[in-house]
PDB file of N, CA, C, O and CB in Angstrom:
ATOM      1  N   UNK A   1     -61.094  41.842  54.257  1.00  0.00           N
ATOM      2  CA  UNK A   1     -60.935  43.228  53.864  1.00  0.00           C
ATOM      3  C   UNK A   1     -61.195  43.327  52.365  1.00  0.00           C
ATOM      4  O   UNK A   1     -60.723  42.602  51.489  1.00  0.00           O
ATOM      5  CB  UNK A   1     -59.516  43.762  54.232  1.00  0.00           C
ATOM      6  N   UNK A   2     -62.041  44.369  52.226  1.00  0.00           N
ATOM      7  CA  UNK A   2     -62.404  44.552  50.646  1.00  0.00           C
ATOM      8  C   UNK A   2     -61.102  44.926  49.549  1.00  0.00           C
ATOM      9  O   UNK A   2     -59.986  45.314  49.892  1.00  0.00           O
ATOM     10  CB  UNK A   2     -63.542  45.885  50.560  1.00  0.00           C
ATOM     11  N   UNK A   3     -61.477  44.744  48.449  1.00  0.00           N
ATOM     12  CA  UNK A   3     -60.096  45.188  47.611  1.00  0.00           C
ATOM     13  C   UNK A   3     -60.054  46.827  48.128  1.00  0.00           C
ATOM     14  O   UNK A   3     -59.157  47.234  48.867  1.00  0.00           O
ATOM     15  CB  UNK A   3     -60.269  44.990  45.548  1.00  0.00           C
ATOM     16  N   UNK A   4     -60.944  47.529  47.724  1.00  0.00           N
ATOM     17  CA  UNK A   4     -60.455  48.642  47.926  1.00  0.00           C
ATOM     18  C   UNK A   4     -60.136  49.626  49.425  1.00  0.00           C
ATOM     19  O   UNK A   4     -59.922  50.837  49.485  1.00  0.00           O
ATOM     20  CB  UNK A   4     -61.207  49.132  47.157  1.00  0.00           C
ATOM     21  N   UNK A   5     -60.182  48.873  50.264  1.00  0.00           N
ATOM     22  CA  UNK A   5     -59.841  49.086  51.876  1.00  0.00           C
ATOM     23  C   UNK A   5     -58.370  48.727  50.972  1.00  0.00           C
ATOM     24  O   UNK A   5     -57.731  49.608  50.397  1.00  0.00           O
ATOM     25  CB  UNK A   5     -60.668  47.840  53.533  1.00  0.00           C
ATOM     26  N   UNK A   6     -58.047  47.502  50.974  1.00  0.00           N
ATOM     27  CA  UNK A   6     -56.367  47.031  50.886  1.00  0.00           C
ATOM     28  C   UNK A   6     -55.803  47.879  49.753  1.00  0.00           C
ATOM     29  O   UNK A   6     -54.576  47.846  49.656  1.00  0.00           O
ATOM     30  CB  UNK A   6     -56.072  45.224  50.464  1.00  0.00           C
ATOM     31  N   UNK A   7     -56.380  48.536  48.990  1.00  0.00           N
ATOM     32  CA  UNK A   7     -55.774  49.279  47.538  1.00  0.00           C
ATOM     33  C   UNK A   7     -55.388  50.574  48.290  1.00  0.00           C
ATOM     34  O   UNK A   7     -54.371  51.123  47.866  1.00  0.00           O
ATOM     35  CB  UNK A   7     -57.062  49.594  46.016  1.00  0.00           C
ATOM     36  N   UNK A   8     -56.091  51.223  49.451  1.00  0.00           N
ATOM     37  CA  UNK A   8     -56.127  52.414  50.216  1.00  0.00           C
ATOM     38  C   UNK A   8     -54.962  51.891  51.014  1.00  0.00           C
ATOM     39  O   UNK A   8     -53.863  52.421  50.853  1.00  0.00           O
ATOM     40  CB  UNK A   8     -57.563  52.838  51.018  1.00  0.00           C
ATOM     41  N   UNK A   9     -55.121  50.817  51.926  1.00  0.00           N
ATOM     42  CA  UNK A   9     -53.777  50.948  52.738  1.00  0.00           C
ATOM     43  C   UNK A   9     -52.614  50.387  52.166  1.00  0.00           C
ATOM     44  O   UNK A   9     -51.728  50.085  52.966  1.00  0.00           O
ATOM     45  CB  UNK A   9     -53.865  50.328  54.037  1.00  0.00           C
ATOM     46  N   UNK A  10     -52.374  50.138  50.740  1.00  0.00           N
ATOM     47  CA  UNK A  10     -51.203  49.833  50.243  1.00  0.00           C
ATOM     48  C   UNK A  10     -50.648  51.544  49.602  1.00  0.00           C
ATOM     49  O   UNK A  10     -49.535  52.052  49.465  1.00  0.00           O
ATOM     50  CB  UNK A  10     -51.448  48.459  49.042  1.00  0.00           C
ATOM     51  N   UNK A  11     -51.566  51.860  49.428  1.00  0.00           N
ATOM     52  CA  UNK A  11     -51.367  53.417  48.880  1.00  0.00           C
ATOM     53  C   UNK A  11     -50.891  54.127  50.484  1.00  0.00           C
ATOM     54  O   UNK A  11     -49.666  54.164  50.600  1.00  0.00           O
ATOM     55  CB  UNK A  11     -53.192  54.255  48.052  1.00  0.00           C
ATOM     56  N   UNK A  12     -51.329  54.440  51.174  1.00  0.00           N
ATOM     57  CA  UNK A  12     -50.668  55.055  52.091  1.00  0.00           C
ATOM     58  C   UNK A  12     -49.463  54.612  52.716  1.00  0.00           C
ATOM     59  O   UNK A  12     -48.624  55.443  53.062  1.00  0.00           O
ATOM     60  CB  UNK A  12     -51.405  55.241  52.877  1.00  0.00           C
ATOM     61  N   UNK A  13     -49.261  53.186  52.926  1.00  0.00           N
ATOM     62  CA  UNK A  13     -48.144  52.514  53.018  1.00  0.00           C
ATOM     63  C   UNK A  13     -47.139  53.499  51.737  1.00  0.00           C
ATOM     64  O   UNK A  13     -46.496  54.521  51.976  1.00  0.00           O
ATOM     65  CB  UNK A  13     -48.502  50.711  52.728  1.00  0.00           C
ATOM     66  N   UNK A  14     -47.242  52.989  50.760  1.00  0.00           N
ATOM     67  CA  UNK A  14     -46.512  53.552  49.728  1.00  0.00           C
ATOM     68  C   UNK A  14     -46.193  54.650  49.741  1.00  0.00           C
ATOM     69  O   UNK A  14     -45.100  55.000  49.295  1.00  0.00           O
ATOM     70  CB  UNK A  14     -46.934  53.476  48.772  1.00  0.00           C
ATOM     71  N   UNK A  15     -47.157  55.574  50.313  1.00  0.00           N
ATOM     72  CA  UNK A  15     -46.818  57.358  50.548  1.00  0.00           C
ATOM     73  C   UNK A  15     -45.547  57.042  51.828  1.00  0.00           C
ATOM     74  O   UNK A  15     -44.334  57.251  51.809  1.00  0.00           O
ATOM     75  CB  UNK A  15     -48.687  58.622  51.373  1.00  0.00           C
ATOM     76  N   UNK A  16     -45.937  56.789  52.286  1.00  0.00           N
ATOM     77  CA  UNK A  16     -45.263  57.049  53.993  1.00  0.00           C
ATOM     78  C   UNK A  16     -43.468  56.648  53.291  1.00  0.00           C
ATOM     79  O   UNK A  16     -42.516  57.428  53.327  1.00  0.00           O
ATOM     80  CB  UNK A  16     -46.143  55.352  55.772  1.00  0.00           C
ATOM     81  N   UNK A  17     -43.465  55.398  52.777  1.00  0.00           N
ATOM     82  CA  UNK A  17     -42.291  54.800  52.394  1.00  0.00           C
ATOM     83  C   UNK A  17     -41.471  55.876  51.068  1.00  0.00           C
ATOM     84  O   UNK A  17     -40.271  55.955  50.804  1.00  0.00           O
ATOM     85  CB  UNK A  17     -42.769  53.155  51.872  1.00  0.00           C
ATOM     86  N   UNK A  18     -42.360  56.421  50.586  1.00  0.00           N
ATOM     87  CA  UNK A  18     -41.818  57.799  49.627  1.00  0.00           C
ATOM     88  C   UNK A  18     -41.485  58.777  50.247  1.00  0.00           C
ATOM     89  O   UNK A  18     -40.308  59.129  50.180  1.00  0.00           O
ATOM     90  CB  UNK A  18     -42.734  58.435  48.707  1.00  0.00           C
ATOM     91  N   UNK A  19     -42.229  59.363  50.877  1.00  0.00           N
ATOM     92  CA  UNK A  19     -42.005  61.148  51.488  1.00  0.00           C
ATOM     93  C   UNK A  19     -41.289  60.992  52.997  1.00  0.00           C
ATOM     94  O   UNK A  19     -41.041  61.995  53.665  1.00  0.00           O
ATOM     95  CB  UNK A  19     -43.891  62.189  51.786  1.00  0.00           C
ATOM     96  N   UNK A  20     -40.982  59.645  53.469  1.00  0.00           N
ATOM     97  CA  UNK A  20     -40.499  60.057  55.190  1.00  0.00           C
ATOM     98  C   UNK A  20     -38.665  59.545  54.712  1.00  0.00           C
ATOM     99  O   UNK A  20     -38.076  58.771  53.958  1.00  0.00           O
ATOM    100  CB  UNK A  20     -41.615  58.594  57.009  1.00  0.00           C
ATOM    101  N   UNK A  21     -38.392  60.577  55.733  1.00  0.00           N
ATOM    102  CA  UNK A  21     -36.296  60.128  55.458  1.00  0.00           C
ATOM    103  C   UNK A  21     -35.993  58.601  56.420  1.00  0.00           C
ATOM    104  O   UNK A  21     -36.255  58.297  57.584  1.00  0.00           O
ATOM    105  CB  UNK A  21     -34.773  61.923  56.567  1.00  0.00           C
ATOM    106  N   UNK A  22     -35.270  57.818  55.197  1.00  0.00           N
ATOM    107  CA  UNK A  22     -34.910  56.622  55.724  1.00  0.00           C
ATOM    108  C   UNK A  22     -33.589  56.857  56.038  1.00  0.00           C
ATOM    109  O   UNK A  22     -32.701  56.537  55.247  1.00  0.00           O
ATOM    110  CB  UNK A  22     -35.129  55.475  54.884  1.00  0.00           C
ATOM    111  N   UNK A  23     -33.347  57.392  57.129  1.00  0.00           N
ATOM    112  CA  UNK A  23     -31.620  57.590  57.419  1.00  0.00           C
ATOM    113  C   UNK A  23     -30.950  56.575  57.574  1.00  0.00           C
ATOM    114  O   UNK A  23     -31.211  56.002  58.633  1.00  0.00           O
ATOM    115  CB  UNK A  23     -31.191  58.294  58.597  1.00  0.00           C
ATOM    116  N   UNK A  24     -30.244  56.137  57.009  1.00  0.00           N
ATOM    117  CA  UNK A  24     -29.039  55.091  56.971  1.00  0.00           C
ATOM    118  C   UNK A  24     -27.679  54.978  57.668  1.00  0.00           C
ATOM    119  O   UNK A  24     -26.883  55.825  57.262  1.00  0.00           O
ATOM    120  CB  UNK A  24     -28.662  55.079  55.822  1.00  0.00           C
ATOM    121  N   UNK A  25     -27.304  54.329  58.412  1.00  0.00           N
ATOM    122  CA  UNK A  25     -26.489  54.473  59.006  1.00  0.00           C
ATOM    123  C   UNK A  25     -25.019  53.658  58.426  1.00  0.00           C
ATOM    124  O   UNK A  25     -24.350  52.663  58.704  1.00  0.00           O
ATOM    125  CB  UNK A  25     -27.054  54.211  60.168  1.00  0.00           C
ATOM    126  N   UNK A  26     -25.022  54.663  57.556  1.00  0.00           N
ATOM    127  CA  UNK A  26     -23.278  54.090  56.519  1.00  0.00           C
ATOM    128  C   UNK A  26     -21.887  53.635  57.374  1.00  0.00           C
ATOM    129  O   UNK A  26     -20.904  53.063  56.904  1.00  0.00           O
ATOM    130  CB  UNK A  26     -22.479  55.718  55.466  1.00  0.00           C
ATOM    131  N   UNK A  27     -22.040  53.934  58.349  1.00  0.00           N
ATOM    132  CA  UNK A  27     -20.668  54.004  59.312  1.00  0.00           C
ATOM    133  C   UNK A  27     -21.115  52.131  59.706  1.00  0.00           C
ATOM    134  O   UNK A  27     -20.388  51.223  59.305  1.00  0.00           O
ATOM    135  CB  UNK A  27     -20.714  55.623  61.125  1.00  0.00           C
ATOM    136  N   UNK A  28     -22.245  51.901  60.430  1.00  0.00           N
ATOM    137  CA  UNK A  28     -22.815  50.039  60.663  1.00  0.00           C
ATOM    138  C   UNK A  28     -22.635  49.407  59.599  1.00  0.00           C
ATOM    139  O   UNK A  28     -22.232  48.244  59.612  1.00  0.00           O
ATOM    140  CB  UNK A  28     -24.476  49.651  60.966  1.00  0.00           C
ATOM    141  N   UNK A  29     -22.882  50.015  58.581  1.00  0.00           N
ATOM    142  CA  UNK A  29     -22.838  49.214  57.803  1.00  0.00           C
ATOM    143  C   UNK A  29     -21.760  49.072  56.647  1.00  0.00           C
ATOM    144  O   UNK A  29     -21.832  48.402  55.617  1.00  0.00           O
ATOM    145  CB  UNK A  29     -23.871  49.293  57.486  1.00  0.00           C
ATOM    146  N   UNK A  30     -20.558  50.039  57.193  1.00  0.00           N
ATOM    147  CA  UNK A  30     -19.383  49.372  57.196  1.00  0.00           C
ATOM    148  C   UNK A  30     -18.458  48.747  57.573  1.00  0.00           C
ATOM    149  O   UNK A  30     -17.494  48.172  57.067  1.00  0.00           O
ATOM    150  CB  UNK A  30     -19.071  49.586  57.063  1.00  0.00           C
ATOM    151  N   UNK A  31     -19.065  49.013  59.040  1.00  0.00           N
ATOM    152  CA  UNK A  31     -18.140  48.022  59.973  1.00  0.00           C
ATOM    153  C   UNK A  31     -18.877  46.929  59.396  1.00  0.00           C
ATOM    154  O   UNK A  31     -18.175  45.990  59.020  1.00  0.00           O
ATOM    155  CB  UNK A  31     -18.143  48.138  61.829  1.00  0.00           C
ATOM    156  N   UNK A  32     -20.055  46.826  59.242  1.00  0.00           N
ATOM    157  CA  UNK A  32     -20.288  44.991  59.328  1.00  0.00           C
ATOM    158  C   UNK A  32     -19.869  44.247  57.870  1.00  0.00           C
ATOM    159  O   UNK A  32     -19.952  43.081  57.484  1.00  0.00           O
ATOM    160  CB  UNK A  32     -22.244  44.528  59.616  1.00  0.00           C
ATOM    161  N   UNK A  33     -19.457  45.293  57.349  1.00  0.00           N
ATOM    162  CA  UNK A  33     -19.113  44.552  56.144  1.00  0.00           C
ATOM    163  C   UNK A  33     -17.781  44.242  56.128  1.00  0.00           C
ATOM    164  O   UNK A  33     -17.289  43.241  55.607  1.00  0.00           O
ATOM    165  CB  UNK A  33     -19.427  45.230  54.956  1.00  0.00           C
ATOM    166  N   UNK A  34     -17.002  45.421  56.909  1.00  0.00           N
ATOM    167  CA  UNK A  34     -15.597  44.684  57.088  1.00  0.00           C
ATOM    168  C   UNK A  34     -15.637  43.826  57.526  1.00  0.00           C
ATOM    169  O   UNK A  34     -15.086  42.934  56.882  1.00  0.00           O
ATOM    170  CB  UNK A  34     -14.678  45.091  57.673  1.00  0.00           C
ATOM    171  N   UNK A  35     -16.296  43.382  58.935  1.00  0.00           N
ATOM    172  CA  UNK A  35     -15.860  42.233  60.084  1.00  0.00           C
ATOM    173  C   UNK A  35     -16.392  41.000  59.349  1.00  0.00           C
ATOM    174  O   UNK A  35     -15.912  39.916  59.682  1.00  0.00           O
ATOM    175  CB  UNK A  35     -16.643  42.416  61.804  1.00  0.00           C
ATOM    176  N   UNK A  36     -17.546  41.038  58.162  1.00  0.00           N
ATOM    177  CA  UNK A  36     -17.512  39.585  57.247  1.00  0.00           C
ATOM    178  C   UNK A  36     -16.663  39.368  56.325  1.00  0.00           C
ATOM    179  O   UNK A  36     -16.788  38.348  55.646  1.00  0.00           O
ATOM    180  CB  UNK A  36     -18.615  39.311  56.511  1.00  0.00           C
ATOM    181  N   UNK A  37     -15.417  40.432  56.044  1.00  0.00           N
ATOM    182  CA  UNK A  37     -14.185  40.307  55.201  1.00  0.00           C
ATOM    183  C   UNK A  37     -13.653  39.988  55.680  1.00  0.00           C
ATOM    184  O   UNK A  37     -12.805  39.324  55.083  1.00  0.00           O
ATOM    185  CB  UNK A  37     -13.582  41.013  54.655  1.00  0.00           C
ATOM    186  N   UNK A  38     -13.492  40.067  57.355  1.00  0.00           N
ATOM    187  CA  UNK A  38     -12.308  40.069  58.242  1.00  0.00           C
ATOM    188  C   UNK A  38     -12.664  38.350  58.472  1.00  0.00           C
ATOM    189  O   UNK A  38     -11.749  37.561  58.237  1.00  0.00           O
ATOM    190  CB  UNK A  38     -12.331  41.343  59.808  1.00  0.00           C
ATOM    191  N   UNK A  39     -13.621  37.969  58.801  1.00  0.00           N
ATOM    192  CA  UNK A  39     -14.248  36.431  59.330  1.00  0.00           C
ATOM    193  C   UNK A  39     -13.723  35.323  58.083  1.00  0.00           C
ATOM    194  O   UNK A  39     -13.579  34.118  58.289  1.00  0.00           O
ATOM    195  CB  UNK A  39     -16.349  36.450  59.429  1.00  0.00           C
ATOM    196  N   UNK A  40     -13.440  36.095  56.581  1.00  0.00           N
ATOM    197  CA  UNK A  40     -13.465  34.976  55.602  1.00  0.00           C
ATOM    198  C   UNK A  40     -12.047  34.135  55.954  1.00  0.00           C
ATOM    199  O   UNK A  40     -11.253  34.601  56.772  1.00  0.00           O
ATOM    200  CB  UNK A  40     -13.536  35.600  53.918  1.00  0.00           C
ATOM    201  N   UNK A  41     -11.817  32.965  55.325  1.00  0.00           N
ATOM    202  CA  UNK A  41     -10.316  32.351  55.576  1.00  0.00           C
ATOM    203  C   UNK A  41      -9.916  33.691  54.094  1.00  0.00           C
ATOM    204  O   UNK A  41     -10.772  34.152  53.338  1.00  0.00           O
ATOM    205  CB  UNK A  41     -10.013  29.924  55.205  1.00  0.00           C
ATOM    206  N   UNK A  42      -8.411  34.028  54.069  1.00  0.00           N
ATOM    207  CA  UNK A  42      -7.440  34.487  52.745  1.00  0.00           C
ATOM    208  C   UNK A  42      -7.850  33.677  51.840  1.00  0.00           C
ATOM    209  O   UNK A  42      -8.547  34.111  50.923  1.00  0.00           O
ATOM    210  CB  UNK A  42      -5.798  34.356  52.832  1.00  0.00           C
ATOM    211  N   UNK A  43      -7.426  32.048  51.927  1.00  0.00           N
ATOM    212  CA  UNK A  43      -7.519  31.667  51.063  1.00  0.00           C
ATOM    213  C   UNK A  43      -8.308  31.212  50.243  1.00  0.00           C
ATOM    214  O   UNK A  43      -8.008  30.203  49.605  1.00  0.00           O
ATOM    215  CB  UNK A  43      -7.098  31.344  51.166  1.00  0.00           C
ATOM    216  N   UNK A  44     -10.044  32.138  49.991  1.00  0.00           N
ATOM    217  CA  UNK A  44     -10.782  31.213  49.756  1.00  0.00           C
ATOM    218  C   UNK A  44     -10.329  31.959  47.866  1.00  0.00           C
ATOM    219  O   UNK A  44     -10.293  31.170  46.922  1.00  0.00           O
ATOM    220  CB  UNK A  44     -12.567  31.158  50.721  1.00  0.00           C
ATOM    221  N   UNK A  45     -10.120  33.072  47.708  1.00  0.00           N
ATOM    222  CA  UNK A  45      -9.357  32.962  46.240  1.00  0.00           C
ATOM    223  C   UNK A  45      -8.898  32.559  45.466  1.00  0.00           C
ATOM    224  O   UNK A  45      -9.008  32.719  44.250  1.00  0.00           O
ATOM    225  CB  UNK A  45      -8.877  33.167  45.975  1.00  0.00           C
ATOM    226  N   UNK A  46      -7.657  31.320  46.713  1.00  0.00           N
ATOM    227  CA  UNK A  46      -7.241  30.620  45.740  1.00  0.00           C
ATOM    228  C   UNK A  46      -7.467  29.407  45.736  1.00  0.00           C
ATOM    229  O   UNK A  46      -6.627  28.572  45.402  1.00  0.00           O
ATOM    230  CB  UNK A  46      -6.197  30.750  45.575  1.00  0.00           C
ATOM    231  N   UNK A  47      -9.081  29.045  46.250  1.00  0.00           N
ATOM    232  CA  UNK A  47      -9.502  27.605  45.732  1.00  0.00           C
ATOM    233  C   UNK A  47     -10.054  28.044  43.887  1.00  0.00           C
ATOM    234  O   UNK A  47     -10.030  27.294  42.911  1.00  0.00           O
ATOM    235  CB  UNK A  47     -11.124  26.836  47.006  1.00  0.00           C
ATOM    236  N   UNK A  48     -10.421  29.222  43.946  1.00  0.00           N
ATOM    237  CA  UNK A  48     -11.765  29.308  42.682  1.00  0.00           C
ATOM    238  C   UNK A  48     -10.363  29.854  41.906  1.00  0.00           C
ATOM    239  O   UNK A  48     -10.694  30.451  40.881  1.00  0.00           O
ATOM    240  CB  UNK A  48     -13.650  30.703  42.881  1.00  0.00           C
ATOM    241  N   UNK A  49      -9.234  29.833  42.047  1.00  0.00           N
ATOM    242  CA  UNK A  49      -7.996  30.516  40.795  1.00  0.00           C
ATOM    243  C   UNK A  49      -7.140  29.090  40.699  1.00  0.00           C
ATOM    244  O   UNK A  49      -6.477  28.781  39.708  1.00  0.00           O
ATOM    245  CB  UNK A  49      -6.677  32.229  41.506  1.00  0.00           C
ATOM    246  N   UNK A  50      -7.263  28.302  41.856  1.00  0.00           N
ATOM    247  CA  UNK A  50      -6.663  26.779  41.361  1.00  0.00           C
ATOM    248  C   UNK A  50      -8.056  25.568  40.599  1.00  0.00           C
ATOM    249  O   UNK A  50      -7.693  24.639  39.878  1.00  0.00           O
ATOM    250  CB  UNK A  50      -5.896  25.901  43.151  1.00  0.00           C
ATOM    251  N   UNK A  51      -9.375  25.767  40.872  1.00  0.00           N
ATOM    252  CA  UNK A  51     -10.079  25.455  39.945  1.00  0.00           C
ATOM    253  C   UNK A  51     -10.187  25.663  38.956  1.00  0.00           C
ATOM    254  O   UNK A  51     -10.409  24.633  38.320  1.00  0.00           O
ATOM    255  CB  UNK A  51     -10.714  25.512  40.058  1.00  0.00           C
ATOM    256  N   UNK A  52     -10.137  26.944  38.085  1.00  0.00           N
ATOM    257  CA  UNK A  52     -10.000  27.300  36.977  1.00  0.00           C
ATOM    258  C   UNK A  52      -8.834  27.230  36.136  1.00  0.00           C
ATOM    259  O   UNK A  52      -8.716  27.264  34.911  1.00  0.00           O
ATOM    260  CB  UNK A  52     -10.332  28.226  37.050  1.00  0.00           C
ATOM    261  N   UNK A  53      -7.545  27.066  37.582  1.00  0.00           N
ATOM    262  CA  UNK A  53      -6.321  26.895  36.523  1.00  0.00           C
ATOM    263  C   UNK A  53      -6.047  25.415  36.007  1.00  0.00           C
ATOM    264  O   UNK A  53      -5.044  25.138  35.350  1.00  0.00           O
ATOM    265  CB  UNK A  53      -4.912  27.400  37.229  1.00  0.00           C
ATOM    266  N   UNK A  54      -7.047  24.464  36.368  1.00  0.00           N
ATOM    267  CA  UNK A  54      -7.056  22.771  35.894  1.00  0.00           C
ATOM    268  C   UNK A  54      -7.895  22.821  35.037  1.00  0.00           C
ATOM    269  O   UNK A  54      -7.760  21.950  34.178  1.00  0.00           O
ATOM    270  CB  UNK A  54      -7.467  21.554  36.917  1.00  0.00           C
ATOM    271  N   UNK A  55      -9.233  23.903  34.827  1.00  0.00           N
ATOM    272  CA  UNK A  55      -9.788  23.375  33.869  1.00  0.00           C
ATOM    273  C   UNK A  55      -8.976  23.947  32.202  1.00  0.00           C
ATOM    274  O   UNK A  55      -9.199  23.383  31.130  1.00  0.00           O
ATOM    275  CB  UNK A  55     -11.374  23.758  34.161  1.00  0.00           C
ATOM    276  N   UNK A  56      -8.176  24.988  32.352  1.00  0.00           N
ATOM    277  CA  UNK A  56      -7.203  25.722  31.414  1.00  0.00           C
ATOM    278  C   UNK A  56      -6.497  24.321  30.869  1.00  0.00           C
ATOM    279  O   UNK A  56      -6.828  23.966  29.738  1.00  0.00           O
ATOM    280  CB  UNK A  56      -6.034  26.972  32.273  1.00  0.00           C
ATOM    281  N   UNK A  57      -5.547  23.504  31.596  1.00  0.00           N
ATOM    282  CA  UNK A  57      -5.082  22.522  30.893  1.00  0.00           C
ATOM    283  C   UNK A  57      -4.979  21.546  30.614  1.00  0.00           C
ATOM    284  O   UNK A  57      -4.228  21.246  29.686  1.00  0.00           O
ATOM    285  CB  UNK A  57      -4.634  22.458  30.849  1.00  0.00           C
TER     286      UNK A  57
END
């Protein structure tokens, strides 16, 4: 494909990705962010707050 065939379909690509609505679905993508808060162990806080509290003294 010539440069300017690919310069044309990166440009219309680019239009389409500007002017069309990317609706987002905020509600998925808060559940999934809880349920990888929910999956962590508690304690992974206090490995990186007992590392730092050895290098203090």
């Amino acid at each position: 494909m010539g440069r300017g065939r690919q310069k044309a379909k990166d440009a219309k690509i680019a239009r389409q990705l500007k002017y069309t609505q990317h609706g987002a679905d905020l509600r998925d993508l808060e559940r999934e962010l809880i349920s990888r808060d929910a999956a962590k162990p508690s304690d992974e806080g206090e490995e990186y707050y007992d590392r730092w509290a050895e290098d203090e003294d």
